[in-house]
Structures are given as structure tokens and as C-alpha cells.
C-alpha angles and dihedrals in degrees: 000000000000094000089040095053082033086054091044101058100031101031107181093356096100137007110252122183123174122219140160138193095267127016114248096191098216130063111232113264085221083047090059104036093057092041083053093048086066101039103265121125119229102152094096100035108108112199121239137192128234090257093046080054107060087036088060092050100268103131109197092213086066086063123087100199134006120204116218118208097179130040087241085052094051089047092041082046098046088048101052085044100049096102096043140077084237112134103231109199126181119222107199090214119168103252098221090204114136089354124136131020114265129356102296102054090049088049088059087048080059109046082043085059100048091047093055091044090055101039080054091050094042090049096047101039101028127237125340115277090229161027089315118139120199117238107261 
């Protein structure tokens, strides 16, 4: 959720990749309905793990900052950084996974979750660089 919504609000200003300690293959179906809902499009994002990414090219030492969603995340992140000038920050985001009884209140845990993931990104890179409107 949080490159897509990146992506969304900041389109070609920065380079955003997403990656997580291991790769899940398939984006959650709850992840992509309440992106949708706000315009941002999950459906052909694949997940991919730290390792996936510097075997596909992505060195970590070309990044200036990583943003860690998960305390395993944040550790994974700190390790593979150790040896490089790279800001590593900790957002302390609700991970929506397995919450709520029946569809809608998971959907609820997830659109918990992508409201604290863009009030985070709005707070740390500033307001969108376009024609973006927030859900109300």
C-alpha cells in the first residue's frame, strides 16, 4: 500500500520501491480494494523480499532512506544498511492482517491501516505534487 499511495502523491519525484523481509508473492485482495477505493492502483504490484531486490538489480546503498513498516522490517532493514550512509525510520503502522470478523470489518483494519500510512507520508514528504484529492 504504502509505494502505490508514494507513487500516487509524488509520481516520478523520487524512486520508491517496496520490499519486506520475505516475498509473499500476492498482493492482498483487502490491500487492493481500499487502495482502489482511493484511486491507487495495487492489483499488479508483486511483492518482493530485500534479497529479491538486490538480485533484480536494486542496490540498498543507491537509496537515501528505507521506511520500515514491521519491527522485522526495521531489523532486516538496519542489517542490510550497516555498512552504508542509508536513514533507516520505523513507522510503527497496524498491520490489518487476520483482523476483524467478516469482510467488512477487515475492510475497516485496512482502511485503518492506509490512513495511517498516508497521514505518515503526508507528514514526512509534504503535501502531493499534484491533482490528488484525500478520501474523505
Amino acid at each position: 500500500m504504502a509505494e502505490g499511495m508514494m507513487k500516487q502523491l509524488y509520481g516520478t519525484d523520487c524512486y520508491v520501491q517496496s520490499a519486506g523481509v520475505v516475498n509473499d508473492l500476492e498482493i492482498d485482495g483487502f490491500a487492493i480494494a481500499v487502495c482502489q477505493e482511493i484511486g491507487v492502483e495495487l492489483s499488479r504490484h508483486r511483492a518482493r523480499s530485500f534479497d529479491e531486490m538486490r538480485d533484480w538489480g536494486d542496490d540498498l546503498s543507491s537509496f537515501d532512506l528505507v521506511v520500515a513498516l514491521t519491527p522485522a522490517s526495521q531489523h532486516r532493514a538496519l542489517d542490510l544498511t550497516r555498512h552504508s550512509a542509508i536513514n533507516v525510520e520505523y513507522w510503527p503502522i497496524l498491520d490489518p492482517t487476520g483482523l476483524g470478523e467478516g469482510r467488512e470489518e477487515r475492510l475497516r483494519s485496512y482502511r485503518k491501516t492506509r490512513e495511517m500510512i498516508l497521514s505518515r507520508l503526508l507528514d514526512r514528504f509534504g503535501p502531493p505534487r499534484g491533482r490528488w484529492e484525500p478520501p474523505r
